[in-house]
GULO-760646 format. One record per residue (C-alpha): residue in one letter; x, y, z; residue number from 1. Coordinates in steps of 0.1 Angstrom, whole numbers, padded with zeros to 4 digits. Layout:
# GULO-760646
<rec><res>a</res><px>X</px><py>Y</py><pz>Z</pz><n>NUM</n></rec>
...
//
This chain:
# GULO-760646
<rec><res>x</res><px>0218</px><py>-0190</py><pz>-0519</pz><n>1</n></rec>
<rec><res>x</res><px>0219</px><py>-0177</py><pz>-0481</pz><n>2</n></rec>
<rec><res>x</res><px>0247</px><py>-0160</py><pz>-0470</pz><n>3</n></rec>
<rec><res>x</res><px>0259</px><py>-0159</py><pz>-0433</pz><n>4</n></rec>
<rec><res>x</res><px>0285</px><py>-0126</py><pz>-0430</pz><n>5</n></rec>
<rec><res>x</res><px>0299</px><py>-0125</py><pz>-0393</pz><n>6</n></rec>
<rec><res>x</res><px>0271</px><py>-0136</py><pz>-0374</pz><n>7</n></rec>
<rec><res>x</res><px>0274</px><py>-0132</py><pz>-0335</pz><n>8</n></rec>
<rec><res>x</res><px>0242</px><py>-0140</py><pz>-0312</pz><n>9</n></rec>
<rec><res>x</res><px>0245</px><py>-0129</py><pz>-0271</pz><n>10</n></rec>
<rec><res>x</res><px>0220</px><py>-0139</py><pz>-0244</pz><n>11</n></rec>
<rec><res>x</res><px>0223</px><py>-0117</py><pz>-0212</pz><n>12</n></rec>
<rec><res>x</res><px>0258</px><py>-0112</py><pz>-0225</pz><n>13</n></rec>
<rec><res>x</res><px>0267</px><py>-0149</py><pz>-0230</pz><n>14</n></rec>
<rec><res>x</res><px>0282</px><py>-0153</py><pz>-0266</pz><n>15</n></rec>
<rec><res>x</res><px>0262</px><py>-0182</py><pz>-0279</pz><n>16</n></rec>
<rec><res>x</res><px>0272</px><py>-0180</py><pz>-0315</pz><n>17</n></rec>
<rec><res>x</res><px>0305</px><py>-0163</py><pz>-0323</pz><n>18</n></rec>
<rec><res>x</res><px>0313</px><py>-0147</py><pz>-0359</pz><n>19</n></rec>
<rec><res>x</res><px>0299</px><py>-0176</py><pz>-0376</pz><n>20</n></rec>
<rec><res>x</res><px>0304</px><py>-0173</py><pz>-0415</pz><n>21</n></rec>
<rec><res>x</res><px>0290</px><py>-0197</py><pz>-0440</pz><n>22</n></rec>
<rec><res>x</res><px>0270</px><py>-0202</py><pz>-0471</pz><n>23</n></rec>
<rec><res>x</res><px>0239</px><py>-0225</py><pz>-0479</pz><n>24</n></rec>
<rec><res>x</res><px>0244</px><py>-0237</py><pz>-0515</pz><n>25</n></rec>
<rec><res>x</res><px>0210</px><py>-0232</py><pz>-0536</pz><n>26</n></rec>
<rec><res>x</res><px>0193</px><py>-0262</py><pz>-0548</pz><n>27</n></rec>
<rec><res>x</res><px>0216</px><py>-0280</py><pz>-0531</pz><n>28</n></rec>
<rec><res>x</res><px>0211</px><py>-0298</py><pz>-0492</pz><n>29</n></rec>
<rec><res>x</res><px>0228</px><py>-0282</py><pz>-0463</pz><n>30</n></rec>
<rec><res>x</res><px>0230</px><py>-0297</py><pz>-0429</pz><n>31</n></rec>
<rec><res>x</res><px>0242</px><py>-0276</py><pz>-0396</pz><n>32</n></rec>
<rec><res>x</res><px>0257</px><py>-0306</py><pz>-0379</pz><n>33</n></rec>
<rec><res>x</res><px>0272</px><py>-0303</py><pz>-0340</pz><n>34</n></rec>
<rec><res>x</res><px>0266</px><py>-0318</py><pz>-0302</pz><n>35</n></rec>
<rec><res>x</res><px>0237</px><py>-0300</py><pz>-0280</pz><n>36</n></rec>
<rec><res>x</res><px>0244</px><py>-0264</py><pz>-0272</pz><n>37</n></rec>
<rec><res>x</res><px>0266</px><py>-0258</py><pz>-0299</pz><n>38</n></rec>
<rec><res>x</res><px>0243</px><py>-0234</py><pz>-0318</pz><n>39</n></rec>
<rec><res>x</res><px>0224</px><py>-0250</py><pz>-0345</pz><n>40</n></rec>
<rec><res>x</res><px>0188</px><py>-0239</py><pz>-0332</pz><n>41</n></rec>
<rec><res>x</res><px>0200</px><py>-0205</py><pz>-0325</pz><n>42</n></rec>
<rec><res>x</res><px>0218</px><py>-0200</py><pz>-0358</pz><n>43</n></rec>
<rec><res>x</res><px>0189</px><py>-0221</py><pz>-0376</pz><n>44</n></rec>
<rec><res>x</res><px>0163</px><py>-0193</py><pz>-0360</pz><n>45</n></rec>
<rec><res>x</res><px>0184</px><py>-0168</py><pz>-0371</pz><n>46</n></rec>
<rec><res>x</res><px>0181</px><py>-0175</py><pz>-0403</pz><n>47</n></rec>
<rec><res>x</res><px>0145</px><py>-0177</py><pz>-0406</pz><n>48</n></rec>
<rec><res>x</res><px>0138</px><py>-0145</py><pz>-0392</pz><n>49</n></rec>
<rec><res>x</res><px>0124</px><py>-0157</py><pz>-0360</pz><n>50</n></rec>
<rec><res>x</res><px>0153</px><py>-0143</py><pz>-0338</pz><n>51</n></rec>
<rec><res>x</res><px>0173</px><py>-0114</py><pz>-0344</pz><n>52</n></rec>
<rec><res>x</res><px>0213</px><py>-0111</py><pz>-0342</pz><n>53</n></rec>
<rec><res>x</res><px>0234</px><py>-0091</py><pz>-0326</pz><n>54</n></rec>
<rec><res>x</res><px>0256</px><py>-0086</py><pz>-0351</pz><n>55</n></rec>
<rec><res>x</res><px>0266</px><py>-0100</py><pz>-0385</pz><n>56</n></rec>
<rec><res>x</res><px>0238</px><py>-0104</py><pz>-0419</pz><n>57</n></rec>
<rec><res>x</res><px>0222</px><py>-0132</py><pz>-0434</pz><n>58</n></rec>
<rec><res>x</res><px>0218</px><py>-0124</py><pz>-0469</pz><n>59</n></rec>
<rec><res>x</res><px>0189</px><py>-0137</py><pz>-0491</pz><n>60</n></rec>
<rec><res>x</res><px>0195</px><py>-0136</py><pz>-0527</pz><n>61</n></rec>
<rec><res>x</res><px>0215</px><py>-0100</py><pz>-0519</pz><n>62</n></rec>
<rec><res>x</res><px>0189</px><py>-0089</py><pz>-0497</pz><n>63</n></rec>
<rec><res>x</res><px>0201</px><py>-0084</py><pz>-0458</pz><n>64</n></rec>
<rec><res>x</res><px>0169</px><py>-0098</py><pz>-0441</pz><n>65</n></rec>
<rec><res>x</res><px>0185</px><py>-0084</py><pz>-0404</pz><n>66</n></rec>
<rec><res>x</res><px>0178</px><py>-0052</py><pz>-0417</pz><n>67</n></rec>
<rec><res>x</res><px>0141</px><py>-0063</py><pz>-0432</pz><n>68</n></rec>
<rec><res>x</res><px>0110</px><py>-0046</py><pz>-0414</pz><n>69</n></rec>
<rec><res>x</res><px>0081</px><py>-0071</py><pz>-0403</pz><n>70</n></rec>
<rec><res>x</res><px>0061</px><py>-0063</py><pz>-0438</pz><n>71</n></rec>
<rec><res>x</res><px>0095</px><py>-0072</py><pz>-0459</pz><n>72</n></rec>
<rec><res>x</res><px>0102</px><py>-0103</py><pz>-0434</pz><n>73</n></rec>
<rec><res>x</res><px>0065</px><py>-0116</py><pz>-0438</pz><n>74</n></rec>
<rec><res>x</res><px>0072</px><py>-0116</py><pz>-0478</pz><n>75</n></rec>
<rec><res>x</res><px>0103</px><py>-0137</py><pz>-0475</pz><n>76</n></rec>
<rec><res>x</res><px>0090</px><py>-0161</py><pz>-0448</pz><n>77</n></rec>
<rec><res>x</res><px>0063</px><py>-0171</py><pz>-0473</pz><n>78</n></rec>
<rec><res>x</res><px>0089</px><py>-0184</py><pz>-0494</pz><n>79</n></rec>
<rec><res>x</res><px>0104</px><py>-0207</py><pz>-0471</pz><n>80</n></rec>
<rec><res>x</res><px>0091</px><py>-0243</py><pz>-0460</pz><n>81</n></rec>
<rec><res>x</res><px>0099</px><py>-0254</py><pz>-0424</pz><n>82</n></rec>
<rec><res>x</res><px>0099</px><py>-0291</py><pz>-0415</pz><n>83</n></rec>
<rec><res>x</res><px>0093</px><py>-0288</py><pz>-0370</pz><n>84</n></rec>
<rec><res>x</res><px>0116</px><py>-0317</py><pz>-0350</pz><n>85</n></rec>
<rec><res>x</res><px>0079</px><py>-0333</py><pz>-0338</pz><n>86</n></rec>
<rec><res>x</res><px>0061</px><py>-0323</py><pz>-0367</pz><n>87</n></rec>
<rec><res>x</res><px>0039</px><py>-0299</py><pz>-0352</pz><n>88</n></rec>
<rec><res>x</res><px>0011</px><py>-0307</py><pz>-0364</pz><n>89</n></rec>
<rec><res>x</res><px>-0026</px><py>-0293</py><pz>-0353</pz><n>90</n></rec>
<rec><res>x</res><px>-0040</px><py>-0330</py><pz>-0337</pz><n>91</n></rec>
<rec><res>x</res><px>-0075</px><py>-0319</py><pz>-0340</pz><n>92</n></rec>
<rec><res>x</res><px>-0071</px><py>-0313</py><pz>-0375</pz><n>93</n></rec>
<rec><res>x</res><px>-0071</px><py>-0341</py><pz>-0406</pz><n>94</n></rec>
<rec><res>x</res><px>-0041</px><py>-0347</py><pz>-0422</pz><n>95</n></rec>
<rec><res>x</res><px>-0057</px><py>-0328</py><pz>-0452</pz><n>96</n></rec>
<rec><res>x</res><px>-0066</px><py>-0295</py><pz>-0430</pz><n>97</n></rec>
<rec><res>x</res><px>-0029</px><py>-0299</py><pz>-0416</pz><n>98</n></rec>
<rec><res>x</res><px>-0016</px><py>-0296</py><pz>-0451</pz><n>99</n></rec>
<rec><res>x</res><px>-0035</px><py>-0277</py><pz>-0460</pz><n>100</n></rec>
<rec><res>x</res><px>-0035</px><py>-0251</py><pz>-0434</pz><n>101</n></rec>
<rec><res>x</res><px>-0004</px><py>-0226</py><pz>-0452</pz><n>102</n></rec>
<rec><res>x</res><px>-0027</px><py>-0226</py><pz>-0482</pz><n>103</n></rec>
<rec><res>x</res><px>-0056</px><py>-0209</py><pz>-0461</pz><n>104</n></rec>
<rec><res>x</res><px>-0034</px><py>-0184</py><pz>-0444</pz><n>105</n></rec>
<rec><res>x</res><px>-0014</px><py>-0177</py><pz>-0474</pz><n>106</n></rec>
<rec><res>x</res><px>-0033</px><py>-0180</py><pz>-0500</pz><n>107</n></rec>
<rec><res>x</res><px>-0068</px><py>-0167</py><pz>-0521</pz><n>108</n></rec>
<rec><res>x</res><px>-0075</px><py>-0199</py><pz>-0539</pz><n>109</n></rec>
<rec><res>x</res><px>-0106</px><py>-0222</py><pz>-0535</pz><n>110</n></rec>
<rec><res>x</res><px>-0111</px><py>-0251</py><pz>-0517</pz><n>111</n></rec>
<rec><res>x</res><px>-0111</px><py>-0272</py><pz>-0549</pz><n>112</n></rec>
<rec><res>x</res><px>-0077</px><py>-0254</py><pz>-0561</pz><n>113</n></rec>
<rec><res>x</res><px>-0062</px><py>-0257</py><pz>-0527</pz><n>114</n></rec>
<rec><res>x</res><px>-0075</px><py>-0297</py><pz>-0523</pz><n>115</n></rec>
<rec><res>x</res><px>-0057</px><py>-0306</py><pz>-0560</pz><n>116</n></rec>
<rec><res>x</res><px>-0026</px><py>-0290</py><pz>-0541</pz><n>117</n></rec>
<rec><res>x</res><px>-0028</px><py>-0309</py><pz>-0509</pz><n>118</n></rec>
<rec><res>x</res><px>-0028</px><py>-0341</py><pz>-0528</pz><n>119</n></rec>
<rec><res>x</res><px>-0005</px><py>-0339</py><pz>-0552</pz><n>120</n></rec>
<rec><res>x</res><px>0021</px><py>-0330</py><pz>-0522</pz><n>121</n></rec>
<rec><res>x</res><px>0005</px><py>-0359</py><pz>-0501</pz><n>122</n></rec>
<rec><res>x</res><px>0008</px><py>-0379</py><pz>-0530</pz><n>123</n></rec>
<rec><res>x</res><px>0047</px><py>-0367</py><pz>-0536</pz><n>124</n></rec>
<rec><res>x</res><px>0058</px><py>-0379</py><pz>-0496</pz><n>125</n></rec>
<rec><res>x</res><px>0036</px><py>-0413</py><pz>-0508</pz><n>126</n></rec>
<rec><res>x</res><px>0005</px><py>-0408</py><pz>-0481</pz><n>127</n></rec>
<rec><res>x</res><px>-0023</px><py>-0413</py><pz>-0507</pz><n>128</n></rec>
<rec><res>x</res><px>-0056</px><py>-0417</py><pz>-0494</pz><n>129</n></rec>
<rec><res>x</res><px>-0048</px><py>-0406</py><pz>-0455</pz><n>130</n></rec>
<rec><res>x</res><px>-0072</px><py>-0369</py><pz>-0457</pz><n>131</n></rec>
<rec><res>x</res><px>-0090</px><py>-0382</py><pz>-0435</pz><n>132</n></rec>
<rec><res>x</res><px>-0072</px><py>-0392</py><pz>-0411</pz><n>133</n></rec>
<rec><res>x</res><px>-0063</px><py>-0377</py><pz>-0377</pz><n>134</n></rec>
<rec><res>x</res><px>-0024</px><py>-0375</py><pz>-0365</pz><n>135</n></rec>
<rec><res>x</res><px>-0033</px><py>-0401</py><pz>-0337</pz><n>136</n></rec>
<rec><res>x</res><px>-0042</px><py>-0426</py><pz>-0363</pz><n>137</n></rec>
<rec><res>x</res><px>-0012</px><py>-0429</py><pz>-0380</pz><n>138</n></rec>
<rec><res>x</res><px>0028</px><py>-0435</py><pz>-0372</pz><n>139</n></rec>
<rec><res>x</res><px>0055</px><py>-0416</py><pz>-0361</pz><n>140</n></rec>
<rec><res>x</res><px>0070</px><py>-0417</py><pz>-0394</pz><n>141</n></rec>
<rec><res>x</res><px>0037</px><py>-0409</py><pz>-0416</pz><n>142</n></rec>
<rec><res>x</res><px>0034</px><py>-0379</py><pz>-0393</pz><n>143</n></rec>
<rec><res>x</res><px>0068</px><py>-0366</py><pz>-0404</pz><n>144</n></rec>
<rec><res>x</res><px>0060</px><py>-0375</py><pz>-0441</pz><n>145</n></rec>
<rec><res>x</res><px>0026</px><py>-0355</py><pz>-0434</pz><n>146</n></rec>
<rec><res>x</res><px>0048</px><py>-0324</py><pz>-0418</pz><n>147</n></rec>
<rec><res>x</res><px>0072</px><py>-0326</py><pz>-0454</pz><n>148</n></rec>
<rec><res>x</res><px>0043</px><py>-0320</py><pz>-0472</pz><n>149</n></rec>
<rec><res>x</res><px>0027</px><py>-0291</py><pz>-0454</pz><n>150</n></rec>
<rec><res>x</res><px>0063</px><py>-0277</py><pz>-0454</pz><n>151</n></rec>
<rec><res>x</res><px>0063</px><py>-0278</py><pz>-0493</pz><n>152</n></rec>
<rec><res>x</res><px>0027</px><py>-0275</py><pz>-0507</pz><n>153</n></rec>
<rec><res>x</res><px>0038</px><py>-0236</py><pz>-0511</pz><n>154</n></rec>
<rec><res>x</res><px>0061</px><py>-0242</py><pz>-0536</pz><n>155</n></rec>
<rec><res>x</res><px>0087</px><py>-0226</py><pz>-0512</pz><n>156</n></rec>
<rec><res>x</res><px>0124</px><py>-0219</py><pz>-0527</pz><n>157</n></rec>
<rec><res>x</res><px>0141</px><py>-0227</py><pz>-0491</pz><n>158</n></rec>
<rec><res>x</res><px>0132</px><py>-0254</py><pz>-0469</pz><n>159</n></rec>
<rec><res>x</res><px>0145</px><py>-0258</py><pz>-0434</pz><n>160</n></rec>
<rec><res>x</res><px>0140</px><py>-0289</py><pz>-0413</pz><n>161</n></rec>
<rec><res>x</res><px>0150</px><py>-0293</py><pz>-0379</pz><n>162</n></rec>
<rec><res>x</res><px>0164</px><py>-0325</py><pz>-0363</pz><n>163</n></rec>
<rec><res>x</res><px>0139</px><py>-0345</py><pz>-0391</pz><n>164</n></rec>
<rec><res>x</res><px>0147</px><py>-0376</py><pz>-0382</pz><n>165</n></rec>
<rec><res>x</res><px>0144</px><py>-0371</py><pz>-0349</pz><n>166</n></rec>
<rec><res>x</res><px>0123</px><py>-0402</py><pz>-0330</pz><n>167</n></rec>
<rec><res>x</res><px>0122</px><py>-0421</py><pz>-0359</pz><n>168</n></rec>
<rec><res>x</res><px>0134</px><py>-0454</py><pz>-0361</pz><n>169</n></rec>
<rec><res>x</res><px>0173</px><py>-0460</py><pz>-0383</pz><n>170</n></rec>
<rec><res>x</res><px>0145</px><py>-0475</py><pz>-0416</pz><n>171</n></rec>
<rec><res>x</res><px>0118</px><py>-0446</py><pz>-0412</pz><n>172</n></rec>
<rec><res>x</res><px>0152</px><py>-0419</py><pz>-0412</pz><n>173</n></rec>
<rec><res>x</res><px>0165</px><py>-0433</py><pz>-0442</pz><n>174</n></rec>
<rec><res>x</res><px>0130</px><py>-0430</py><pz>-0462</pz><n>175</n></rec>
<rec><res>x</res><px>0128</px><py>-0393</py><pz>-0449</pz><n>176</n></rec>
<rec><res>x</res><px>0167</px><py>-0384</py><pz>-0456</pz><n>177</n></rec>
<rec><res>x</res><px>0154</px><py>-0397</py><pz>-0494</pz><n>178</n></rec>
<rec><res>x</res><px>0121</px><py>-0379</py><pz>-0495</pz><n>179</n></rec>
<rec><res>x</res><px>0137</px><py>-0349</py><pz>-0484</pz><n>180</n></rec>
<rec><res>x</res><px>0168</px><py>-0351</py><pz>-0510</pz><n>181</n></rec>
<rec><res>x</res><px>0145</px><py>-0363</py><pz>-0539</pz><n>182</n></rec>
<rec><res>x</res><px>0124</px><py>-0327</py><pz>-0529</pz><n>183</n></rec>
<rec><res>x</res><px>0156</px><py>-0308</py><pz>-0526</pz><n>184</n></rec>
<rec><res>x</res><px>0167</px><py>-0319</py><pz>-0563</pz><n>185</n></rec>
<rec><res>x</res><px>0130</px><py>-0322</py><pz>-0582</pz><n>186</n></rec>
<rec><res>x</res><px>0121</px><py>-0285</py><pz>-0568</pz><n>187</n></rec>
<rec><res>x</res><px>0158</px><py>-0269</py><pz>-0568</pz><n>188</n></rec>
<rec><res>x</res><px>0148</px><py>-0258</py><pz>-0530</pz><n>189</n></rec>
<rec><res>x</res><px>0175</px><py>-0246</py><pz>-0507</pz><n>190</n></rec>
<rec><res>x</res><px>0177</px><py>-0268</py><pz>-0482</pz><n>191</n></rec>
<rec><res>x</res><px>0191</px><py>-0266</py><pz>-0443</pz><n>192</n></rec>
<rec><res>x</res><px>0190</px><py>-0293</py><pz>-0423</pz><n>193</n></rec>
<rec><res>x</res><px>0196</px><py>-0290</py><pz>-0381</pz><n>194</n></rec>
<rec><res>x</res><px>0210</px><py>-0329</py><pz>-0372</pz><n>195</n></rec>
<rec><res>x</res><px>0232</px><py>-0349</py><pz>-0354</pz><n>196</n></rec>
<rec><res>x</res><px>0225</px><py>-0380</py><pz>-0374</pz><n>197</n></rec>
<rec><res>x</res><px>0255</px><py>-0395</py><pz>-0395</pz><n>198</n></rec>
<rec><res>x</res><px>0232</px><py>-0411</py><pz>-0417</pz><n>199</n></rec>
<rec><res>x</res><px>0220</px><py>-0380</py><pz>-0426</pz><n>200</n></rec>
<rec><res>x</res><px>0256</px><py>-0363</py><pz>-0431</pz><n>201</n></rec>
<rec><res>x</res><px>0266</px><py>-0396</py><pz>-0454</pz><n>202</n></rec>
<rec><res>x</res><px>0234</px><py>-0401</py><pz>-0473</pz><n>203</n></rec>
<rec><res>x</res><px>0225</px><py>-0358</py><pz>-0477</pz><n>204</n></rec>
<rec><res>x</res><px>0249</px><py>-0337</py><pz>-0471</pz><n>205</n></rec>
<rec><res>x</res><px>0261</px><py>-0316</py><pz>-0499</pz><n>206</n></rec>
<rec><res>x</res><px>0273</px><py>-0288</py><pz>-0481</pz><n>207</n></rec>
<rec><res>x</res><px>0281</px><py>-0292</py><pz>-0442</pz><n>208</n></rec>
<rec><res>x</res><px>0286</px><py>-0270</py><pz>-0414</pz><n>209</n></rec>
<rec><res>x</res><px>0300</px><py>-0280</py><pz>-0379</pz><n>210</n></rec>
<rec><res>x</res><px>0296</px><py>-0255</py><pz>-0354</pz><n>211</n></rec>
<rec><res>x</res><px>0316</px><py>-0264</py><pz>-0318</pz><n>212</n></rec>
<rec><res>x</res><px>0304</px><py>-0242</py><pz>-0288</pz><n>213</n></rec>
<rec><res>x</res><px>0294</px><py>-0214</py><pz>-0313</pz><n>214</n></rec>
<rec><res>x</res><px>0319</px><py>-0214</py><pz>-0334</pz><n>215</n></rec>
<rec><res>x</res><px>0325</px><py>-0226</py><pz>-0372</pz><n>216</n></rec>
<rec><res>x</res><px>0347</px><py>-0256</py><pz>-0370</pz><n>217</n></rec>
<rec><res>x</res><px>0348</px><py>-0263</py><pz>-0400</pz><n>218</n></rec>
<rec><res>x</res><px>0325</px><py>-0263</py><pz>-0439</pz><n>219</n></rec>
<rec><res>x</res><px>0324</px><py>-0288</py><pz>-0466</pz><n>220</n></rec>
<rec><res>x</res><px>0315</px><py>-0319</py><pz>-0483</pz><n>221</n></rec>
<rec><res>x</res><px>0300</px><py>-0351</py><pz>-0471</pz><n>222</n></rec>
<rec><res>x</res><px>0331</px><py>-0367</py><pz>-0490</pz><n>223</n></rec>
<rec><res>x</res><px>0352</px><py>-0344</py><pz>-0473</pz><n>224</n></rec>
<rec><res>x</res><px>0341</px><py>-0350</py><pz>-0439</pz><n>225</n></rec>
<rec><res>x</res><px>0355</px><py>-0384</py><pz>-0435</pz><n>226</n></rec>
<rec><res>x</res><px>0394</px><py>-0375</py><pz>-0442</pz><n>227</n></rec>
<rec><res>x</res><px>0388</px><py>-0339</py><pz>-0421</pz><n>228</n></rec>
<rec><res>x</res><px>0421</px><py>-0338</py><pz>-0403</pz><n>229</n></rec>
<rec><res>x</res><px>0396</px><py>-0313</py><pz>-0379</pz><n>230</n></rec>
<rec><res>x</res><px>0403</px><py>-0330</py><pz>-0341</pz><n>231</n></rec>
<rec><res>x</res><px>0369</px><py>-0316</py><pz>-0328</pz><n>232</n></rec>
<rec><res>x</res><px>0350</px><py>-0327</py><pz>-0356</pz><n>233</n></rec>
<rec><res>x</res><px>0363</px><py>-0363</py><pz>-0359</pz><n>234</n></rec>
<rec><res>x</res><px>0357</px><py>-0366</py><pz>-0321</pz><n>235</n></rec>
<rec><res>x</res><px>0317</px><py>-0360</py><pz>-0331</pz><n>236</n></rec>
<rec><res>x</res><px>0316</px><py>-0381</py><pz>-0361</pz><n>237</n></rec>
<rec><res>x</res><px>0336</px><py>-0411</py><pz>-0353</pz><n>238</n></rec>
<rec><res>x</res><px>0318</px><py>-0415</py><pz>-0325</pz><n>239</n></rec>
<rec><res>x</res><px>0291</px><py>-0432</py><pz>-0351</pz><n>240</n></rec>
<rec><res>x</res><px>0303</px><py>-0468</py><pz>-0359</pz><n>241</n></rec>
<rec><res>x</res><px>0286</px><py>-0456</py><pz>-0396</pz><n>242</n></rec>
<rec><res>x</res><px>0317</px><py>-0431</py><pz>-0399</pz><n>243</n></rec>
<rec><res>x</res><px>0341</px><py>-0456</py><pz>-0390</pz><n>244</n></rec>
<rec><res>x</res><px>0328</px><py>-0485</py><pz>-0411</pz><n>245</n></rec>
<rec><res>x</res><px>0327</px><py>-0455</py><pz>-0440</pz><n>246</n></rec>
<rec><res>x</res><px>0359</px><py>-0444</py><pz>-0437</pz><n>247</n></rec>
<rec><res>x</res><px>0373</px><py>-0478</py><pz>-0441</pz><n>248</n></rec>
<rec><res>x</res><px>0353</px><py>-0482</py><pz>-0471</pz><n>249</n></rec>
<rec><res>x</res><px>0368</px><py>-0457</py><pz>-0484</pz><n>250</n></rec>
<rec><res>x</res><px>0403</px><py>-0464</py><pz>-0482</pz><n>251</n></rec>
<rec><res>x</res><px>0395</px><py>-0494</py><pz>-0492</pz><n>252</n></rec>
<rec><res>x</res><px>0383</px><py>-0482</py><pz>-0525</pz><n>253</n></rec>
<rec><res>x</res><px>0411</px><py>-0456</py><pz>-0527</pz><n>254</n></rec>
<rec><res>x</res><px>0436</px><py>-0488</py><pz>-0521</pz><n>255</n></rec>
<rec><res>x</res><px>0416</px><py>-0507</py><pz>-0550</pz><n>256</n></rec>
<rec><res>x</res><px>0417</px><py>-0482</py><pz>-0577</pz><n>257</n></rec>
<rec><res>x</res><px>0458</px><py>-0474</py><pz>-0568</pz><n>258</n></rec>
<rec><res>x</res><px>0463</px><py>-0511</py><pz>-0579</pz><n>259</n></rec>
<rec><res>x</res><px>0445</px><py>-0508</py><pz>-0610</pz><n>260</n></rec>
//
């Protein structure tokens, strides 16, 4: 589990994430949800290490990593995975060399130990036979299924994955939204998720946050979510015809089984 106790984050003395209190469930898949600017990439960087706060913890299994010093913070960095919005990947490098690229800095195996690694995860996110291949040679979506596996083939306990499905068409989301739950569940990872895509919420999220100009509006369930009686956060969802058409759904249901 990751722990977020009071977190506040200032730039120049502009409060960009106020207090902000939450828990990421282990094993389980958490999604920061909210508009641009409210604080996800901030708070998302925070909990990686990669910025510092100003004030507040984020806890790690009991251990404060804000007060971590860089040889403490490398040790717990290499147990997380991180899924980049484009992918990030190295274009002049095979899809094998991208994947397996954490396994050389990382790592003291062999080439032949590290290979049997790099396609068992290729084979996991369904890219079988693609070593070879360059990131110019294959899709949008293969790219991010390419990314997935680089971001797992450490055998991390926490996996972060920032706006995944973004520039991917509504079919080539859903199969990453089921790689990346199938992953969360087979490998009991931790998993945060940065998005603004209702599909994602409805088909992933376990545990939610919404954060609204820096702030925790409000925490909980993806079954939750659609009765929220939260005004700022039913302005943001039901803005997706998906939230609306699932909300009726659901009262439908709800209607059905009060007959019965």
């Amino acid at each position: 589990m990751i722990e977020l106790r009071n977190v506040q984050k200032s730039f120049d003395g502009k409060m960009v994430l106020h207090d902000v209190s939450a828990k990421m469930e282990a094993g389980k898949t958490n999604l920061i949800i909210g508009t641009s600017g409210s604080g996800k990439t901030v708070l998302m960087k925070i909990m990686i290490g990669l910025m510092p706060v100003t004030s507040g913890s984020v806890i790690y299994e009991g251990e404060d990593i804000t007060k971590m010093d860089v040889k403490e913070l490398k040790e717990v960095r290499k147990q997380i995975g991180m899924l980049f919005q484009g992918g990030a990947l190295f274009d002049s490098k095979t899809v094998e060399a991208n994947v397996m690229f954490p396994l050389d800095m990382f790592t003291k195996q062999g080439y032949r130990e590290k290979l049997k690694r790099v396609n068992e995860v290729l084979a996991r996110v369904n890219l079988v036979d693609t070593n070879k291949k360059y990131p110019a040679e294959i899709s949008g979506g293969m790219k991010k299924r390419v990314a997935l596996a680089r971001a797992i083939v450490l055998n991390p306990k926490y996996l972060f994955c920032d706006e995944p499905n973004s520039g991917l068409d509504p079919q080539t989301s859903l199969v990453i939204d089921k790689l990346v739950k199938e992953i969360t569940l087979e490998y009991k990872i931790t998993t945060v998720i940065n998005t603004h895509d209702m599909n994602t919420v409805m088909e992933s999220g376990d545990h939610i946050v919404y954060l609204y100009q820096g702030n925790k509006e409000w925490e909980g369930s993806n079954k939750d979510i659609i009765f929220s009686n939260n005004e700022r956060l039913n302005s943001f969802i039901f803005a997706s015809d998906f939230l609306v058409k699932a909300k009726e759904m659901s009262m439908l249901e709800a209607k059905r089984g009060d007959k019965k």
